[in-house]
MARDREN-606664 format. One record per atom (N, C-alpha, C): residue in three letters; x, y, z. Coordinates in steps of 0.05 Angstrom, whole numbers, plus 5000, padded with zeros to 4 digits. Layout:
residues N
alaXYZ;...
This chain:
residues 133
unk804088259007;unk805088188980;unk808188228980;unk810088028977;unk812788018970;unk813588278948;unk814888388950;unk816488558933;unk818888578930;unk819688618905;unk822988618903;unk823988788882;unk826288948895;unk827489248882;unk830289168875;unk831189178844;unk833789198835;unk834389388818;unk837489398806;unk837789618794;unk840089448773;unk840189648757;unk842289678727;unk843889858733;unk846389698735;unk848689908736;unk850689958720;unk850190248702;unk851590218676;unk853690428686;unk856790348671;unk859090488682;unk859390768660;unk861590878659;unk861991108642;unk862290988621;unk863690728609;unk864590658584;unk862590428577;unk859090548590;unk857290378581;unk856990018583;unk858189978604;unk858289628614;unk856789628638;unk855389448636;unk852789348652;unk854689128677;unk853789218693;unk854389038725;unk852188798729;unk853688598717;unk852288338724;unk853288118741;unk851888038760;unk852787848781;unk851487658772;unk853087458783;unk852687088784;unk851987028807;unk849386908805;unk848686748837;unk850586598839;unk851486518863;unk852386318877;unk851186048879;unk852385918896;unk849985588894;unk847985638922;unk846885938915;unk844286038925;unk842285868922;unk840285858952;unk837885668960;unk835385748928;unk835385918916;unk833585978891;unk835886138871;unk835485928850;unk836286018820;unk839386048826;unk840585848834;unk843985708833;unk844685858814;unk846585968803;unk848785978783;unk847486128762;unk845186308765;unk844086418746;unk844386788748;unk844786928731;unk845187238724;unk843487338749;unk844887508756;unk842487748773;unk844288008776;unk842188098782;unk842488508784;unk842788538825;unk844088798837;unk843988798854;unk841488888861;unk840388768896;unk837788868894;unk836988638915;unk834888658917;unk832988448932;unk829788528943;unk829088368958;unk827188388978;unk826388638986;unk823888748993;unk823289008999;unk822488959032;unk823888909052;unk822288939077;unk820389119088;unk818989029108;unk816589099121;unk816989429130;unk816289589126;unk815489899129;unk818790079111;unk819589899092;unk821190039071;unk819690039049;unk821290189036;unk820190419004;unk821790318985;unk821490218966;unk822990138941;unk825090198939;unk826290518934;unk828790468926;unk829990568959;unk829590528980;unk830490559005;unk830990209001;unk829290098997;unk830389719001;unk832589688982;unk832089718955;unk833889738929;unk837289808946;unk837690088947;unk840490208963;unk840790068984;unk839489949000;unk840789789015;unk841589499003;unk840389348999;unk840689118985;unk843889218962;unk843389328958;unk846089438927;unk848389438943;unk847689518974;unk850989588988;unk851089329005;unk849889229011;unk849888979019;unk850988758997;unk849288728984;unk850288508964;unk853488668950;unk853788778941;unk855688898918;unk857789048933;unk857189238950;unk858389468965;unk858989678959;unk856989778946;unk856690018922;unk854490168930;unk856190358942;unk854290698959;unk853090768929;unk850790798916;unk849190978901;unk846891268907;unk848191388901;unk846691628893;unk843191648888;unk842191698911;unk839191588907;unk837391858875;unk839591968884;unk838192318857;unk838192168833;unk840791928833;unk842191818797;unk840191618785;unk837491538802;unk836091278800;unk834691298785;unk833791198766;unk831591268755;unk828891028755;unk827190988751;unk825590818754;unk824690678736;unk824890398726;unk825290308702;unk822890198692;unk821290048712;unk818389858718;unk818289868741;unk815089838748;unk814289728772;unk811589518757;unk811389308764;unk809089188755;unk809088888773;unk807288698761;unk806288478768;unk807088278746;unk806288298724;unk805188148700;unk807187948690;unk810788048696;unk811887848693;unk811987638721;unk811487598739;unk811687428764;unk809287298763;unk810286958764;unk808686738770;unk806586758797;unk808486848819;unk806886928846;unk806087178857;unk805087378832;unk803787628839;unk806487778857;unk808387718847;unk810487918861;unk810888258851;unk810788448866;unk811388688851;unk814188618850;unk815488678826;unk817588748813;unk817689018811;unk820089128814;unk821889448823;unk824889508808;unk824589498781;unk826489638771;unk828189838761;unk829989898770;unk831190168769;unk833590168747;unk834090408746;unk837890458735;unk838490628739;unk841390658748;unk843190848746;unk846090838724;unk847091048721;unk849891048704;unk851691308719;unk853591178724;unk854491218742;unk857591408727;unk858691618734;unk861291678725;unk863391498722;unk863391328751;unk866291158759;unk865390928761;unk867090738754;unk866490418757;unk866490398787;unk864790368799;unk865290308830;unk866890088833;unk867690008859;unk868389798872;unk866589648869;unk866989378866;unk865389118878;unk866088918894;unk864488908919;unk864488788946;unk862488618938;unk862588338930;unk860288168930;unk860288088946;unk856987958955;unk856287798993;unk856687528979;unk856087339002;unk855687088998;unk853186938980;unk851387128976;unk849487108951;unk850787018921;unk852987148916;unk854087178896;unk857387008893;unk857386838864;unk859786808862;unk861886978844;unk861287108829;unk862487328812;unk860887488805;unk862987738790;unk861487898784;unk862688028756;unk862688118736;unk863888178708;unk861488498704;unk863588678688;unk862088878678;unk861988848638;unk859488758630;unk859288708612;unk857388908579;unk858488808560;unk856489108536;unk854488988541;unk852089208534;unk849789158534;unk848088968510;unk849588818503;unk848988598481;unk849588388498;unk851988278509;unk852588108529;unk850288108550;unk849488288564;unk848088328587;unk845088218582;unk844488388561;unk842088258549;unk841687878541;unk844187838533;unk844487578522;unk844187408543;unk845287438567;unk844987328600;unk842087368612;unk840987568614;unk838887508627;unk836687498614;unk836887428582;unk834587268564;unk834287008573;unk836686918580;unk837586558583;unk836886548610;unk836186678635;unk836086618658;unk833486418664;unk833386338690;unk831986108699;unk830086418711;unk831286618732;unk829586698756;unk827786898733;unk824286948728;unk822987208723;unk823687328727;unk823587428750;unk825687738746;unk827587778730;unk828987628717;unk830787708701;unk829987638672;unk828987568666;unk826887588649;unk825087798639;unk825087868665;unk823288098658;unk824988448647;unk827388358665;unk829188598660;unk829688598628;unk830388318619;unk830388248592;unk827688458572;unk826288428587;unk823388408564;unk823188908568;unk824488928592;unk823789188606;unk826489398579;unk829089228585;unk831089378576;unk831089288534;unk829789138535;unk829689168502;unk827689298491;unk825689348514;unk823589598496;unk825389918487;unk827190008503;unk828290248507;unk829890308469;
């Protein structure tokens, strides 16, 4: 079963870290969180921290994570979905990969407003995860 671990990265002055796909092979030009794919004999947020320093280049604190969802119910193809957050003291650096064409730290009204409108479920779902709170 495919699995996939991302996270919310909120800074000290409360702005959410949102990246823009690139003209990526799935969901072109649409909002995403750092994160990805859970490979074969890795652990959620062991895939999550890697994927975050890969894509973004942002060393996180595995103690700061917290665990946001794990479920099925939003994915068309029975994907586990793996959401986390952290808030972080310092605005990190951002190192985006070739996944990504930008990246903006935005309020959590903005953020929300982006990944209501997205094409990919997963982000959708973060939508549906972070407005219960």
């Amino acid at each position: 079963m495919k699995q996939v671990a991302k996270i919310v990265i909120v800074d000290e002055n409360d702005r959410y870290l949102l990246l823009k796909r690139s003209n990526h092979p799935r969901f072109p030009n649409d909002p995403d969180l750092p994160g990805g794919t859970i490979e074969a004999g890795e652990g959620p947020v062991r895939a999550m921290l890697r994927e975050v320093t890969e894509e973004a280049g942002i060393v996180l604190d595995p103690k700061a994570v917290a665990e946001k969802y794990v479920g099925q119910e939003f994915s068309a193809r029975h994907t586990m979905y793996h959401l986390y957050e952290t808030h972080v003291q310092r605005r990190p650096d951002v190192i985006i990969s070739w996944e990504h064409a930008s990246y903006a730290w935005v309020s959590r009204q903005e953020f929300l407003e982006q990944v209501s409108n997205a094409v990919d479920n997963y982000m959708r779902m973060v939508y549906q995860v972070m407005t219960r709170d």
